[in-house]
C-alpha positions as CSV (number, residue, x, y, z in Angstrom):
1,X,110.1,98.2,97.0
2,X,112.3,99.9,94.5
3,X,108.9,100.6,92.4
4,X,107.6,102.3,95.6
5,X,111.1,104.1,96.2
6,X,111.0,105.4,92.6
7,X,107.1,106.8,93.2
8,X,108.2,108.9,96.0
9,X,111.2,110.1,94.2
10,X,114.1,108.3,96.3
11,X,117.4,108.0,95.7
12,X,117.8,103.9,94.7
13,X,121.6,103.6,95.2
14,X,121.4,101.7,98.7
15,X,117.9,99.4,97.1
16,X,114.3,100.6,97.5
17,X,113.6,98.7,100.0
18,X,116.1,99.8,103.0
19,X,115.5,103.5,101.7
20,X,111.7,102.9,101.9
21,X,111.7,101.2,105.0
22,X,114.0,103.9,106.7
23,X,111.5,106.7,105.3
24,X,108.8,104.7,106.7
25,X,110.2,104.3,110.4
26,X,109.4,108.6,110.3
27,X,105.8,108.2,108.9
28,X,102.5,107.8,110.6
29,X,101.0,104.5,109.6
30,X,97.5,105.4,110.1
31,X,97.6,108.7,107.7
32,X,97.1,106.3,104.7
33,X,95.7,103.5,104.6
34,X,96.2,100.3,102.2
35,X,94.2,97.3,101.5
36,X,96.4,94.2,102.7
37,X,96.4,91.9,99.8
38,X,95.0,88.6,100.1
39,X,94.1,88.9,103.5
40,X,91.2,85.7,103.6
41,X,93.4,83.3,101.5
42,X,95.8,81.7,103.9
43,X,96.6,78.2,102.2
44,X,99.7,79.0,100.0
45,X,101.5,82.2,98.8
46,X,100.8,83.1,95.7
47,X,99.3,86.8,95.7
48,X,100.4,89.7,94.1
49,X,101.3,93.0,94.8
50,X,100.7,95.3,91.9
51,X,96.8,96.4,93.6
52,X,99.3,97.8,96.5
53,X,101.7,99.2,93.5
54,X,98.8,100.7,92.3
55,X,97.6,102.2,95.1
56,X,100.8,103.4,96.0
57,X,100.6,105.6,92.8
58,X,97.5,107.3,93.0
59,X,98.5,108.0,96.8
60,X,101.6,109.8,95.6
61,X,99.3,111.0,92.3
62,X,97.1,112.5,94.9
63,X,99.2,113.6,97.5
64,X,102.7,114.8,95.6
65,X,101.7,116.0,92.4
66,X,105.0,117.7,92.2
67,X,107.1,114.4,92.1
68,X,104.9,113.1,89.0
69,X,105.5,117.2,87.8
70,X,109.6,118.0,87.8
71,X,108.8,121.4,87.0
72,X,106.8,122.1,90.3
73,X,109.4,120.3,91.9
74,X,112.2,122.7,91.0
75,X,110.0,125.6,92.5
76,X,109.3,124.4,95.9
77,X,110.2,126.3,99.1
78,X,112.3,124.5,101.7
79,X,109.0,124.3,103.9
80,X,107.3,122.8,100.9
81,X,110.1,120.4,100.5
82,X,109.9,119.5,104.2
83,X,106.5,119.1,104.3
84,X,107.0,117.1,100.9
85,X,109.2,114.6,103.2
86,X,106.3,114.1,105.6
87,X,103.9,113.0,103.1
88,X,106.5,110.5,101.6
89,X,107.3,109.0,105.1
90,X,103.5,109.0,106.0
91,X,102.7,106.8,102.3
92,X,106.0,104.5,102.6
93,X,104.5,103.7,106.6
């Protein structure tokens, strides 16, 4: 989760994963949609979750160019910035 936490540009002092979790408890699940990885093999756990990494990133890519760009981000309006936050709870549901 701390990979996901630095793609949406959180602050990582607390861990990735409360922060992400906490951000994701304000999103709408259904806005994006992820593959679930491994879903037809049941019999152990070995799986891996870099195609969700990945996916996570072109999301973010997609959605909140201005995180990958600093520069946009030092330009954005506080309605920008809020609607910034509803994209990153929507991805990290």
């Amino acid at each position: 989760y701390d990979k996901v936490a630095r793609l949406l540009g959180l602050d990582l002092s607390r861990g990735g994963g409360p922060v992400v979790e906490e951000l994701a408890r304000k999103g709408d699940p259904k806005k994006y949609r992820f593959k679930v990885p491994m879903q037809k093999k049941k019999d152990d756990c070995h799986f891996s979750f870099a195609g969700l990494k990945t996916a996570t990133r072109m999301c973010v890519e997609a959605n909140l160019p201005e995180v990958v760009n600093p520069i946009q981000a030092a330009l954005k309006t506080e309605e920008q910035k809020r609607a910034e936050e509803v994209i990153k709870a929507d991805i990290a549901a």
